[in-house]
N, CA, C and O of each residue as an XYZ file, in Angstrom:
884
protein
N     -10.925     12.878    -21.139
C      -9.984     12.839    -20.036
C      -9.257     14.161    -19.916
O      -9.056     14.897    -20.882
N      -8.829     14.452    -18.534
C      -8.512     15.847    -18.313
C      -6.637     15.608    -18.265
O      -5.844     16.460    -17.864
N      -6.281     14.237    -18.784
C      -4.540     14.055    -18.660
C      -4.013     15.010    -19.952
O      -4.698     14.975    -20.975
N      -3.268     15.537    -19.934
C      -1.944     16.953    -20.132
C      -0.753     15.623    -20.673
O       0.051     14.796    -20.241
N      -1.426     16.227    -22.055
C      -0.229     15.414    -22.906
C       1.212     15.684    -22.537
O       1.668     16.822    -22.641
N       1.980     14.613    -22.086
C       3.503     14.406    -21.765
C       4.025     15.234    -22.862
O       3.572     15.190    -24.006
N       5.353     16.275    -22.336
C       6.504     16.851    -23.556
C       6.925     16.168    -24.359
O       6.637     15.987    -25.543
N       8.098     15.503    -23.285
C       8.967     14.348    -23.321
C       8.370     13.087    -23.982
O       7.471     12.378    -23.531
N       9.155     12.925    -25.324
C       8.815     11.971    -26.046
C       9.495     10.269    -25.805
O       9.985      9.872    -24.747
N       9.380      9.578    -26.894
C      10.119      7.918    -26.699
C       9.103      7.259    -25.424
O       7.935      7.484    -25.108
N       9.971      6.506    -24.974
C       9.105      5.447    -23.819
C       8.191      5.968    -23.045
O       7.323      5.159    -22.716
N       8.067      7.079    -22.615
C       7.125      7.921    -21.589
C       5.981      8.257    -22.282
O       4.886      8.055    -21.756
N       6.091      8.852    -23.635
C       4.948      9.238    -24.378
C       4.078      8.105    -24.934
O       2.910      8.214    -25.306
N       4.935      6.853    -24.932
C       4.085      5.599    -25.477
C       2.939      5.021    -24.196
O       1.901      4.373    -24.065
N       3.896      5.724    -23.463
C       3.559      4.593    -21.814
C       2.037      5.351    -21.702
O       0.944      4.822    -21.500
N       2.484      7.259    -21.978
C       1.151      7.626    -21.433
C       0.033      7.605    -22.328
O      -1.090      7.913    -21.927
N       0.317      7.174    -23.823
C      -0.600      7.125    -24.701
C      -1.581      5.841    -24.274
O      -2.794      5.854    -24.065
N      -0.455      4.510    -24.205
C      -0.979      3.339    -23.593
C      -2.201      3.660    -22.493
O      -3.370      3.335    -22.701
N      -1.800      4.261    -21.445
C      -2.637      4.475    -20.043
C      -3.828      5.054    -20.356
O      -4.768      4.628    -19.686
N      -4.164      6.136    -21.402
C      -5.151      7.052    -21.941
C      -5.764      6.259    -22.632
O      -6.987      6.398    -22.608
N      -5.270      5.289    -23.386
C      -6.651      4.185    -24.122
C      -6.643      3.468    -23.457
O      -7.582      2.755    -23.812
N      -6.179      3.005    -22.537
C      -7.041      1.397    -22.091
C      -7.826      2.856    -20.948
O      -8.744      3.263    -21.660
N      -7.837      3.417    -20.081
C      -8.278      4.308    -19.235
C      -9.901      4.880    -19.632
O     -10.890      4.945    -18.902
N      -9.712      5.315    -21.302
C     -10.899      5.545    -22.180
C     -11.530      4.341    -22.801
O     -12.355      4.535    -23.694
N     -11.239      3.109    -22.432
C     -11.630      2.139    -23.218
C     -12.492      1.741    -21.744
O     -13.706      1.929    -21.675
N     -11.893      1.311    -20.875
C     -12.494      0.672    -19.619
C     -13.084      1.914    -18.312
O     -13.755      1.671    -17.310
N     -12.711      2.828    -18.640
C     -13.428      3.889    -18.397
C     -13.485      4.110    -16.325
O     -14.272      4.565    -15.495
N     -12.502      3.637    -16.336
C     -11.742      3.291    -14.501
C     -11.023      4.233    -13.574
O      -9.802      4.318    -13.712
N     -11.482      4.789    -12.858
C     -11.055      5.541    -11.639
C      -9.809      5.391    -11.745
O      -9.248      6.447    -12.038
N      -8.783      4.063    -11.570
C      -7.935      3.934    -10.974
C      -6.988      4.238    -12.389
O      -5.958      4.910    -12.443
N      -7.606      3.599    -13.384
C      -6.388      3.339    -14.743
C      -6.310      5.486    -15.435
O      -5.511      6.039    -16.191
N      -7.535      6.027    -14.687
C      -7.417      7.417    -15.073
C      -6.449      8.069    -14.422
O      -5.582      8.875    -14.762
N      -6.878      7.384    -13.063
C      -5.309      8.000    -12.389
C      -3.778      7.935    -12.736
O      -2.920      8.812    -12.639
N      -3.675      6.387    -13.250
C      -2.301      6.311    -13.479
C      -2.121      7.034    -14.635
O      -0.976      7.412    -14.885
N      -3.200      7.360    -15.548
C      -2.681      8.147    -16.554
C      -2.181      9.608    -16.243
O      -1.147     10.194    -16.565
N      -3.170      9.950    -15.575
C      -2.754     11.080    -14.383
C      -1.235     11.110    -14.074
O      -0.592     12.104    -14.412
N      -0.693     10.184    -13.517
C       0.247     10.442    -12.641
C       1.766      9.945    -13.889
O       2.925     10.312    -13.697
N       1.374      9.202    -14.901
C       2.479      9.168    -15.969
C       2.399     10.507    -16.885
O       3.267     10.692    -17.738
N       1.325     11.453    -16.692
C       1.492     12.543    -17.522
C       2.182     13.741    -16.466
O       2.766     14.698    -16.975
N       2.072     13.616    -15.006
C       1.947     14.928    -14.361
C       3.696     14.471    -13.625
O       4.476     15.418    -13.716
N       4.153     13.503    -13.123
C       5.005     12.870    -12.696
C       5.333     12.008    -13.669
O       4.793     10.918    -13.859
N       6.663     12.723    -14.610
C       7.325     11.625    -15.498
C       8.382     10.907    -14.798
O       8.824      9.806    -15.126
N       8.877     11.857    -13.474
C       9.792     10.575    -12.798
C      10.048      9.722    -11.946
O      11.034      9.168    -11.462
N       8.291      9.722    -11.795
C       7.902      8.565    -10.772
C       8.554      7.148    -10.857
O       9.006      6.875    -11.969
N       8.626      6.620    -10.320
C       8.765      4.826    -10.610
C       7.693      4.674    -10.616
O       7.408      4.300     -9.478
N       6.361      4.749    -11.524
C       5.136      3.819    -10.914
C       5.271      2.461    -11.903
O       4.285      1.769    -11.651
N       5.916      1.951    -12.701
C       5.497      1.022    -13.591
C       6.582     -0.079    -12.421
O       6.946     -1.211    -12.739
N       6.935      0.614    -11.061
C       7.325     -0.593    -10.186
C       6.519     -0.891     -9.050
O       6.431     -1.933     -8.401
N       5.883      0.334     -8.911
C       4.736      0.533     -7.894
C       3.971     -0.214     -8.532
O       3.487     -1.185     -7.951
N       3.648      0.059     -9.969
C       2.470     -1.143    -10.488
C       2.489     -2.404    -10.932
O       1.507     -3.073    -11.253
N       4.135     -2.873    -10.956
C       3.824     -3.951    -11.534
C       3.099     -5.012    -11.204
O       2.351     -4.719    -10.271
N       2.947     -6.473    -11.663
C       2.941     -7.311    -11.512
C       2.224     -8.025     -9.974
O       1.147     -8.342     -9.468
N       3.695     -7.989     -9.715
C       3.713     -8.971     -8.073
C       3.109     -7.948     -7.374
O       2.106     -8.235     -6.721
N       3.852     -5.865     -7.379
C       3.189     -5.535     -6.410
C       1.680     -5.886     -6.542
O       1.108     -6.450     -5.609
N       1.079     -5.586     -7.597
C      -0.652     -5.537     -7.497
C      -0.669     -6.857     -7.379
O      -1.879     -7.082     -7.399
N      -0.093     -7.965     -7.261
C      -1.221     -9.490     -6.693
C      -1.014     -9.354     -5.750
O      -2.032     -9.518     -5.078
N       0.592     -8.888     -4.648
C       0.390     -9.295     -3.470
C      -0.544     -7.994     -2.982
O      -0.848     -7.989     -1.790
N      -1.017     -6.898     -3.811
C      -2.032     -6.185     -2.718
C      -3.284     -6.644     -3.421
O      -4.232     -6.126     -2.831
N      -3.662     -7.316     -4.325
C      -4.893     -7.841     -4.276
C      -5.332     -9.095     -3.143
O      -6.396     -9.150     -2.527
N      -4.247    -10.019     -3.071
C      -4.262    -10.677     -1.874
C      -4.474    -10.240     -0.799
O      -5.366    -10.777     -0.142
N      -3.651     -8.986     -0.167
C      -3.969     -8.208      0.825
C      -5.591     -8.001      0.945
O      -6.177     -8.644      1.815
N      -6.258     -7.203      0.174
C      -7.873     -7.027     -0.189
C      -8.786     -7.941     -0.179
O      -9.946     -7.689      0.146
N      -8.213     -9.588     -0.675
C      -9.356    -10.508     -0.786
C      -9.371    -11.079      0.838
O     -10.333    -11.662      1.338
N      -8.224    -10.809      1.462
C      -7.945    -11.685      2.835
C      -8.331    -10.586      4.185
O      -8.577    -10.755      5.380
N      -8.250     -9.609      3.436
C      -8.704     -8.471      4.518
C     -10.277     -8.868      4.430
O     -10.837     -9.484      5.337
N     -10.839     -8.509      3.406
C     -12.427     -8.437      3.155
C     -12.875    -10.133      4.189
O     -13.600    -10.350      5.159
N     -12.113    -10.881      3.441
C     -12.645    -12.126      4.207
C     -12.339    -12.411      5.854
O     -13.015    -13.285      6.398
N     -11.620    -11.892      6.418
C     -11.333    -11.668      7.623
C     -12.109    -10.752      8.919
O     -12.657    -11.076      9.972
N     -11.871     -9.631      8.321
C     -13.056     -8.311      8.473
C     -13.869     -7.563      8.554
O     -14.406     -6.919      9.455
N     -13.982     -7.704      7.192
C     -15.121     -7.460      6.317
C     -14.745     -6.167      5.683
O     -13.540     -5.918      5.646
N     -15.648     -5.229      5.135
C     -15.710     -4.355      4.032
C     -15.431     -2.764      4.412
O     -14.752     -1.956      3.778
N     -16.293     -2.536      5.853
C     -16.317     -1.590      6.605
C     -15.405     -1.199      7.742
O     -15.234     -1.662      8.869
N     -14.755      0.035      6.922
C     -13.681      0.834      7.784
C     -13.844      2.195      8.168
O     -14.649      2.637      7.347
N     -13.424      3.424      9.228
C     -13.270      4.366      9.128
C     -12.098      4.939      8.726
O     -12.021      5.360      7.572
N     -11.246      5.021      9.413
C     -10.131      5.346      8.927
C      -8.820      4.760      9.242
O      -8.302      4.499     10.328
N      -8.230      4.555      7.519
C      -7.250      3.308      7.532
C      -6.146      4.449      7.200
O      -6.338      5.481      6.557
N      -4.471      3.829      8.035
C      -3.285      4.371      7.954
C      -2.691      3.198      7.070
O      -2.697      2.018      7.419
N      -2.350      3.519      6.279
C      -1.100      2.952      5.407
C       0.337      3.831      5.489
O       0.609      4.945      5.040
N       1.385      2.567      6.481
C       2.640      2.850      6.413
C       3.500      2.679      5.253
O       3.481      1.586      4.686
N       4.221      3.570      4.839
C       5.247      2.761      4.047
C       4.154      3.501      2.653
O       4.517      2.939      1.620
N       3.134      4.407      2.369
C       2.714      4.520      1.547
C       2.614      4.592      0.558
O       1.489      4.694      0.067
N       3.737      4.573     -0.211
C       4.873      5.097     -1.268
C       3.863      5.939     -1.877
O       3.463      7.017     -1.438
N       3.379      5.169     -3.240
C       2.783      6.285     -4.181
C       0.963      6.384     -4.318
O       0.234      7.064     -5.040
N       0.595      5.020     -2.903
C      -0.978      5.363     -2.310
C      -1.499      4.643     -3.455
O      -2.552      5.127     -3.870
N      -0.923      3.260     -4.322
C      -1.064      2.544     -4.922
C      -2.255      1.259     -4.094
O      -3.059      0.585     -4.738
N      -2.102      1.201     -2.805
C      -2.933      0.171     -2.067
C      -3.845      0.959     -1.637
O      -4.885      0.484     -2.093
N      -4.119      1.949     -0.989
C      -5.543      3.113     -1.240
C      -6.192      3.356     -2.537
O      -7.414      3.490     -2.465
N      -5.812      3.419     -3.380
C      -6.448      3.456     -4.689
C      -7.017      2.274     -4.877
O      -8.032      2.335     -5.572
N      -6.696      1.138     -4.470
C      -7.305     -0.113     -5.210
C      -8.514     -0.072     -3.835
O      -9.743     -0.128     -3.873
N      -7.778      0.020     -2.933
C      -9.233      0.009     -1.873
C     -10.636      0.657     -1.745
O     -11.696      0.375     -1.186
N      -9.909      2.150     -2.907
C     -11.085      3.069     -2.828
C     -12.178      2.349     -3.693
O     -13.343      2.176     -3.334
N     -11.568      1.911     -5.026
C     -12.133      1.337     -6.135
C     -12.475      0.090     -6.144
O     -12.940     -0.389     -7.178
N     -12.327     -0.625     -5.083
C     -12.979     -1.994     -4.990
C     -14.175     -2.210     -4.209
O     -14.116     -2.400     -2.994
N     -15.134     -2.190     -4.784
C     -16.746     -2.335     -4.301
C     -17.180     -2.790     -3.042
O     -18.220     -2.323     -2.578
N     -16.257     -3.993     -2.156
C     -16.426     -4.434     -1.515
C     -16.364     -3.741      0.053
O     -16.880     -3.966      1.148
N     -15.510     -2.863     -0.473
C     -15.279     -2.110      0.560
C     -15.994     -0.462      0.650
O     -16.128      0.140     -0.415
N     -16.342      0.069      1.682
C     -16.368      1.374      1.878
C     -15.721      1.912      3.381
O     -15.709      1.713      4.596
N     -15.258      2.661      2.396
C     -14.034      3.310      3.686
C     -14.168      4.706      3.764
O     -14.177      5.443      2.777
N     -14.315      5.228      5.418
C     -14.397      6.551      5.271
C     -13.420      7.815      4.859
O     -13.719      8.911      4.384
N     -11.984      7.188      5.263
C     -10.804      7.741      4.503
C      -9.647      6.748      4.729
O      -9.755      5.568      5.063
N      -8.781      7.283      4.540
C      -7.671      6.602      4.168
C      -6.112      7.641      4.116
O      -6.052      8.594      3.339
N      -5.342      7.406      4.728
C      -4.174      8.254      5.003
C      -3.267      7.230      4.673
O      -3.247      6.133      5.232
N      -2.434      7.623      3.667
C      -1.120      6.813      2.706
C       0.257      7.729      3.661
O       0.358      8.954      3.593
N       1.117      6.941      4.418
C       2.153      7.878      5.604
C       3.526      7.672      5.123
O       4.078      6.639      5.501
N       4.185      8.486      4.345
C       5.412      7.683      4.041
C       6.526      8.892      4.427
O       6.255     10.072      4.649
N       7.801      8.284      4.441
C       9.127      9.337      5.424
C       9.920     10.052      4.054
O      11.062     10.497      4.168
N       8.812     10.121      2.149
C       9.899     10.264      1.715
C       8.887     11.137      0.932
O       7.999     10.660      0.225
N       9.154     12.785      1.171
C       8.108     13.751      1.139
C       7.840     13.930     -0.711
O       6.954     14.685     -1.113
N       8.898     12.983     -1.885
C       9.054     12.786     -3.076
C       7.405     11.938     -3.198
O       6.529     12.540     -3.819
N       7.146     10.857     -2.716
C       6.192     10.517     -2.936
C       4.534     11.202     -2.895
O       3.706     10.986     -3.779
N       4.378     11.743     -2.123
C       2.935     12.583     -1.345
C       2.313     13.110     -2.589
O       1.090     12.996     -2.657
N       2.947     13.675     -3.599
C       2.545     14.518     -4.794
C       1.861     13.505     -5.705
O       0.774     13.632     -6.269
N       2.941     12.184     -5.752
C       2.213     11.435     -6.609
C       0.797     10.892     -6.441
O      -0.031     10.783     -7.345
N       0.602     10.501     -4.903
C      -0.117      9.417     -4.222
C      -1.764     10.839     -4.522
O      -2.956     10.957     -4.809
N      -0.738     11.417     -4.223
C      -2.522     12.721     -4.066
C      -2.712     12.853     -5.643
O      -3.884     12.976     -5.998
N      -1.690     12.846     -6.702
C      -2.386     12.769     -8.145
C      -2.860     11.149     -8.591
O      -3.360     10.948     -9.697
N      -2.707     10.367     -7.896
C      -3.388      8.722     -8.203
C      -4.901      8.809     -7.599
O      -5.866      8.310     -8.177
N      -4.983      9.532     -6.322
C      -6.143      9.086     -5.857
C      -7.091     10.780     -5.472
O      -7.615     11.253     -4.464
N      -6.926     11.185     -6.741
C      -7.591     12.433     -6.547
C      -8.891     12.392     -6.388
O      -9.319     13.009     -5.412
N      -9.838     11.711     -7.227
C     -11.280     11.613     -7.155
C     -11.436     10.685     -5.802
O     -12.504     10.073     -5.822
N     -10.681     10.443     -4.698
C     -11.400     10.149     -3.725
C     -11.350     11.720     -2.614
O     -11.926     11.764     -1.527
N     -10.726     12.613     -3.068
C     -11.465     13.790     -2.587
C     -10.641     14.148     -1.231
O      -9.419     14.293     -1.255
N     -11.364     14.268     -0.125
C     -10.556     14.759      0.881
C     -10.827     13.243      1.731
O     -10.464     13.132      2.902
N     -11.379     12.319      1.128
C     -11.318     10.955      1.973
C      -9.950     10.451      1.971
O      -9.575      9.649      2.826
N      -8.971     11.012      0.782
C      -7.779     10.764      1.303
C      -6.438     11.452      1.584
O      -6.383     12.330      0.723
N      -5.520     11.511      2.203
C      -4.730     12.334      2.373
C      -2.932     11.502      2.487
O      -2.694     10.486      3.140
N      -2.025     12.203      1.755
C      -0.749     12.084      1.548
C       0.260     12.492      2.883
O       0.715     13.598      3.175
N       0.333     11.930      3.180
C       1.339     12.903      4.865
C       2.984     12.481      4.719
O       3.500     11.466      4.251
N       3.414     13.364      5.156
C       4.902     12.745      5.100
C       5.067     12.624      6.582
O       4.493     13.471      7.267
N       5.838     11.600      7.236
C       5.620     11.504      8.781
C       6.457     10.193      8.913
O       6.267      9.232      8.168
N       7.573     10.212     10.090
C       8.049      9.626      9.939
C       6.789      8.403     11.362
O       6.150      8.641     12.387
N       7.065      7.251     10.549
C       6.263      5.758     11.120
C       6.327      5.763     12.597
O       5.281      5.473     13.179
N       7.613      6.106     13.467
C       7.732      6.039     14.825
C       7.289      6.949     15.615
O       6.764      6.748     16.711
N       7.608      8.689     14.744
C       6.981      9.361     15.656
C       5.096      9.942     15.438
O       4.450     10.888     15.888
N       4.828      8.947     14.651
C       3.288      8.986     14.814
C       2.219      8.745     16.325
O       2.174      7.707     16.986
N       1.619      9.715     16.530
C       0.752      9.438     18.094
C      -0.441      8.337     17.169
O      -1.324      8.554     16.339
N       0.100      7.129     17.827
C      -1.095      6.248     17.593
C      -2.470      6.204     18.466
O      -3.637      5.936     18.182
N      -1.906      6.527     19.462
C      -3.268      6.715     20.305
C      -4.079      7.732     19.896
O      -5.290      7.515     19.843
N      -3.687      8.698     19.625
C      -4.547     10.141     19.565
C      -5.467      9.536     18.076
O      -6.694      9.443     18.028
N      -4.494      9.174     16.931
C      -5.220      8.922     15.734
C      -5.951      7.846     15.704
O      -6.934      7.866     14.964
N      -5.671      6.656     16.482
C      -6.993      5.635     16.451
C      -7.600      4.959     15.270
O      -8.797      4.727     15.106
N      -6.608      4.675     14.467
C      -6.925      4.261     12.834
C      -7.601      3.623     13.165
O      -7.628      3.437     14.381
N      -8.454      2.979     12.401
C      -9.664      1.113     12.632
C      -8.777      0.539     12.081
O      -8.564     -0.355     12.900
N      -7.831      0.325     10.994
C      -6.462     -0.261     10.847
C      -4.880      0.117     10.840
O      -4.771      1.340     10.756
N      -4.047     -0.314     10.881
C      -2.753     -0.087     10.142
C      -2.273     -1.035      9.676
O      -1.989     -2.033     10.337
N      -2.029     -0.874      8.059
C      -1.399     -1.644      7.098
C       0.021     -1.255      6.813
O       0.307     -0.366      6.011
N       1.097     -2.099      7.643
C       2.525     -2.175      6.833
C       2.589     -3.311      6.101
O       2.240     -4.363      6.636
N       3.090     -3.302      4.621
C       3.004     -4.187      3.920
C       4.781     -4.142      3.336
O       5.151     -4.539      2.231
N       5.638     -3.573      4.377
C       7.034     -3.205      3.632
C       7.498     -3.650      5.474
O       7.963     -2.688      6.086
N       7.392     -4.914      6.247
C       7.961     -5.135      7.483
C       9.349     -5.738      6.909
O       9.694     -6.186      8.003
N      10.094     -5.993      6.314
C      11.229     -6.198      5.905
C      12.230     -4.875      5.660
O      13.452     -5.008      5.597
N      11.630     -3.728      5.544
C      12.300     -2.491      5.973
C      12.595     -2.345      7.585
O      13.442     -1.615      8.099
N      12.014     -2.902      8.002
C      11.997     -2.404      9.588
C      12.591     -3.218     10.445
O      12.233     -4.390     10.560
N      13.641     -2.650     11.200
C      14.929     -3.242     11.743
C      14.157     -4.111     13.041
O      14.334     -5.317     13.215
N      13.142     -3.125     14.034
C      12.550     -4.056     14.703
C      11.484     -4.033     14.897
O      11.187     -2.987     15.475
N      10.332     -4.914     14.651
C       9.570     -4.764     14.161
C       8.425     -5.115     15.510
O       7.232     -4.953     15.255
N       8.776     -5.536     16.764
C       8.489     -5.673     17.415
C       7.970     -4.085     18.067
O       6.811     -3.677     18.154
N       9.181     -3.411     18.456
C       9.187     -2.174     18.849
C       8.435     -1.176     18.189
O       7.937     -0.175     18.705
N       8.387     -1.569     16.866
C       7.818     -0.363     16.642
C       5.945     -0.611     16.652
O       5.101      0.285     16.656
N       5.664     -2.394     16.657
C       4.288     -2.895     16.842
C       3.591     -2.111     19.022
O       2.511     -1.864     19.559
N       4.689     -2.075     19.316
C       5.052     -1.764     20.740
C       4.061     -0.063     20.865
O       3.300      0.181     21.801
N       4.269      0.670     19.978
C       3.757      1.831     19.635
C       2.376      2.044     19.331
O       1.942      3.177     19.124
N       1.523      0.819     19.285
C       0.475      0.705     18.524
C      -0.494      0.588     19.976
O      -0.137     -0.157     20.888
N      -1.567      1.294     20.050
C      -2.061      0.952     21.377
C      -2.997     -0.330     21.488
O      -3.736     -0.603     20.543
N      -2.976     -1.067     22.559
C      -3.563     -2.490     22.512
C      -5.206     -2.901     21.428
O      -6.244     -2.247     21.530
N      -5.085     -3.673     20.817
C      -6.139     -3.778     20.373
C      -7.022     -3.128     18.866
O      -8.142     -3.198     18.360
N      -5.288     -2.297     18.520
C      -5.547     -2.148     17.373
C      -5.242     -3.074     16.202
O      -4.401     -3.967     16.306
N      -5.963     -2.841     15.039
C      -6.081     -3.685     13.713
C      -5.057     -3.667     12.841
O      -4.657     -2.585     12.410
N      -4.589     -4.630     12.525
C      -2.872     -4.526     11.641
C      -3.247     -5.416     10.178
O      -3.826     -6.500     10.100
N      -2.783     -4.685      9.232
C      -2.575     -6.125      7.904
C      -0.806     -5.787      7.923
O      -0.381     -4.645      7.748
N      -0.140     -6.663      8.099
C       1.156     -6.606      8.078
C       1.761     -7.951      6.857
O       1.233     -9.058      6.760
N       2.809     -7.533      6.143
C       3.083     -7.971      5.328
C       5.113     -8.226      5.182
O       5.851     -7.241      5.153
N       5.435     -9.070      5.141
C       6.987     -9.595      4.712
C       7.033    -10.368      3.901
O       6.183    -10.666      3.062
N       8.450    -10.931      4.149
C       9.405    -11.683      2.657
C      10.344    -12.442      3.047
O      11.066    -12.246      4.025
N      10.384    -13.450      2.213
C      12.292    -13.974      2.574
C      13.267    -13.853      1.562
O      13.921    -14.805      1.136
N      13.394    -12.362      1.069
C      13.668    -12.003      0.156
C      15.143    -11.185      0.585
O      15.408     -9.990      0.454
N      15.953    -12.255      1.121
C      17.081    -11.478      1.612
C      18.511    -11.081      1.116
O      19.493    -10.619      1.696
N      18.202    -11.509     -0.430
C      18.977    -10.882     -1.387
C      18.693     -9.637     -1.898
O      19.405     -9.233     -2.817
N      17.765     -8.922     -1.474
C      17.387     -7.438     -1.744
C      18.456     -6.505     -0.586
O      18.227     -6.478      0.624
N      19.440     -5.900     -1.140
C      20.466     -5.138     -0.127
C      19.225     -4.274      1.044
O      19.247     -4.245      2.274
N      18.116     -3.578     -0.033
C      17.412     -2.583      0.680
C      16.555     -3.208      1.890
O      15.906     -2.399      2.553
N      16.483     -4.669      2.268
C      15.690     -5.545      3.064
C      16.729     -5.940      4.437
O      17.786     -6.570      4.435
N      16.256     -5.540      5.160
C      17.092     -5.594      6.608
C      16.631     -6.368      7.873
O      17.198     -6.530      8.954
N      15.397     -6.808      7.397
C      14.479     -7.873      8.486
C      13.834     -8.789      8.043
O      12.749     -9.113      8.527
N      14.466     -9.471      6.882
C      13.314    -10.678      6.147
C      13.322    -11.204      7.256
O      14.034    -10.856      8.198
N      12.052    -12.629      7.240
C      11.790    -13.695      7.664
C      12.312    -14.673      6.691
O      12.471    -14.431      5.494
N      12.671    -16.239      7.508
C      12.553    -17.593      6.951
C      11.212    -17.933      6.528
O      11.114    -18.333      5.367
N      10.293    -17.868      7.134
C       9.080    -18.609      7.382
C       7.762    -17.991      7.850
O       8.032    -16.989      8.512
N       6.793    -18.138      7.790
C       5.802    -17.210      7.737
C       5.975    -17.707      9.728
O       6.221    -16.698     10.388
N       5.883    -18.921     10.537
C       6.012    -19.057     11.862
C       7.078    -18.045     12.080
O       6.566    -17.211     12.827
N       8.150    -17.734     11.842
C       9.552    -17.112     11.769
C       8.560    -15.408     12.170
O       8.765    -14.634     13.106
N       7.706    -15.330     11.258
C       6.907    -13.568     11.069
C       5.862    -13.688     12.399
O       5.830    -12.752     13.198
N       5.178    -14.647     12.559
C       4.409    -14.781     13.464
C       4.516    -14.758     14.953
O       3.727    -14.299     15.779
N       6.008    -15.533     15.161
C       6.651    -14.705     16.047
C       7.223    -13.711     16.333
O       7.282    -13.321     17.499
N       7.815    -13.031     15.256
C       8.711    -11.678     15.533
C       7.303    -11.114     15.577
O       6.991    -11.144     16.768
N       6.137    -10.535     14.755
C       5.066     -9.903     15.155
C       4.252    -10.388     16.550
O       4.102     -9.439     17.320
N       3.735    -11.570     17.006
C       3.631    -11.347     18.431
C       2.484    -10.878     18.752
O       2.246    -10.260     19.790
N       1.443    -11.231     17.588
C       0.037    -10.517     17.246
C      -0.329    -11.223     18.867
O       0.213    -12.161     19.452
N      -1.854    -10.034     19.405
C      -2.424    -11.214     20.337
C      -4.053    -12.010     19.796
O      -4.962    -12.671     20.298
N      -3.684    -11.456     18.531
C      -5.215    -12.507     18.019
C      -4.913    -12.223     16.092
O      -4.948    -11.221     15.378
N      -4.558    -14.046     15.784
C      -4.412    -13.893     14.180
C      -5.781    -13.827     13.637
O      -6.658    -14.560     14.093
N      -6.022    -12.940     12.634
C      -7.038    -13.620     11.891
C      -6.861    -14.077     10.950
O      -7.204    -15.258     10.920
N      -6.362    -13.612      9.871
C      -5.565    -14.348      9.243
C      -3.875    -14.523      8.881
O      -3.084    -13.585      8.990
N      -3.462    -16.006      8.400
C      -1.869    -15.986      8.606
C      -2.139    -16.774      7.320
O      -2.995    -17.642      7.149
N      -0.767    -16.050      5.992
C      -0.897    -16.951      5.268
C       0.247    -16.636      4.034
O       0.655    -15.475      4.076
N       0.738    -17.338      3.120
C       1.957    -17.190      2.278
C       1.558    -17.264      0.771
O       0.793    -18.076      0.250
N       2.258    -16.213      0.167
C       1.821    -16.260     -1.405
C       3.331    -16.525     -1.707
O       4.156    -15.955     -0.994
N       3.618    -17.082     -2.386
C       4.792    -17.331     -3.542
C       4.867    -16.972     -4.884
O       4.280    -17.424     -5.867
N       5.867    -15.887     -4.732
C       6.761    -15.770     -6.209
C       7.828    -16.515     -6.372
O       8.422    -17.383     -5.732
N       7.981    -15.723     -7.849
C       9.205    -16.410     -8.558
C      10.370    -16.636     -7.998
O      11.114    -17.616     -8.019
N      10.478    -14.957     -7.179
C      11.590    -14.925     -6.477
C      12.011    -15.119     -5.133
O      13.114    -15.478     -4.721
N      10.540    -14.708     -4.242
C      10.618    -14.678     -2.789
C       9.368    -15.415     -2.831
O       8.697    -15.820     -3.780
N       9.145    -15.528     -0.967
C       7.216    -16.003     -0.281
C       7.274    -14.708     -0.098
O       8.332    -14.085     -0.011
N       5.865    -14.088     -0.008
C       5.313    -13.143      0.614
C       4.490    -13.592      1.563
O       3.433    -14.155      1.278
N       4.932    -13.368      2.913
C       3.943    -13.676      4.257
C       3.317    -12.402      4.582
O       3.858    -11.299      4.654
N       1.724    -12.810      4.823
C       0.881    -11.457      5.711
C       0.159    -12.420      6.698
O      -0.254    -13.575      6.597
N       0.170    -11.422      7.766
C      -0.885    -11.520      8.926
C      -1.729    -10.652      9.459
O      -1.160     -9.668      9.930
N      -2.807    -10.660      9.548
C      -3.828     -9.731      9.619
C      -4.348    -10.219     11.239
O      -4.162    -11.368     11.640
N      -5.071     -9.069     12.140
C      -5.017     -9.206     13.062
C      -5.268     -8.070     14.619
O      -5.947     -7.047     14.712
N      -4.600     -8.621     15.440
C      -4.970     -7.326     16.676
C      -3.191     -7.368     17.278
O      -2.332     -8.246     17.363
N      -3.269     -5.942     17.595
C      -1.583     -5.964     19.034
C      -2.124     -6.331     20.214
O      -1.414     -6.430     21.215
């Protein structure tokens, strides 16, 4: 492995020792990356980017996309990209082949990481900093856009309003409205189905945690 042993010792040096053997043990695109990105970026948050809930609710995202869809994309926009944690699993999951993939986020801290997670997909993917509204959707013509963070977004209507007719959405919320940073949960996944306003579901459906539902709907504007 080409990961650059961490300075900085205690919890960080365990974390990246951890990532480097299971990485050399299972021998994985994705687990090389994170070793990557805990050796090159010690002050990432990724062990929140990676935990748990995030990776089921984006494996859910993946099994419900594939079954909806199917496998074949050209080029997918991910809003809200943070650290290009849901491009990485897409690149590396068999089912799919995608011609690229653009991770878009408004917080130019992230871009460094997302391009050291998903380096071996090459120039198929790219880090942009850009803010979500003033993106020309028409000109770029994704085959999808995935927001999977619609509980950030004050209206979510308006900004679906931007999207030119007939494009492909995996959109994702919460009723997680004890999070201060959450400004548009839903009650109810009907509650999401209306504020989004899709004109064709393909799929509509609710995962439950401990703490919140996670509602996605996949689909057309």
């Amino acid at each position: 492995m080409d990961v650059t042993q961490a300075r900085n010792a205690g919890g960080h040096e365990q974390a990246l020792d951890l990532a480097r053997g299971i990485a050399a043990y299972v021998d994985h695109p994705l687990v090389a990356g994170l070793a990557r990105v805990i050796a090159k970026h010690p002050t990432a948050d990724i062990a929140n980017a990676f935990n748990h809930k995030q990776v089921a609710c984006k494996m859910w995202a993946l099994d419900e996309l594939f079954g909806s869809c199917g496998g074949r994309f050209g080029r997918i926009w991910v809003l809200g990209g943070w650290y290009g944690v849901l491009p990485a699993m897409l690149f590396n999951d068999a089912r799919f082949g995608i011609a690229a993939i653009d991770s878009i986020d408004i917080d130019p801290e992230v871009g460094p990481v997302a391009r050291t997670l998903n380096r071996e997909a090459g120039d198929r993917f790219r880090a942009l900093t850009e803010d979500m509204y003033a993106l020309d959707y028409a000109a770029g013509r994704p085959d999808l856009v995935v927001n999977t963070s619609c509980e950030h977004i004050a209206e979510l209507g308006a900004w679906l309003a931007l999207l030119p007719r007939g494009t492909n959405v995996l959109l994702q919320s919460n009723d997680y409205f004890s999070e201060p940073t959450h400004i548009n949960c839903v009650a109810s996944l009907a509650a999401f189905e209306a504020m989004a306003a899709l004109r064709e579901i393909r799929f509509s459906g609710e995962l439950p945690t401990k703490k919140y539902t996670r509602f996605m709907l996949i689909g057309t504007v």
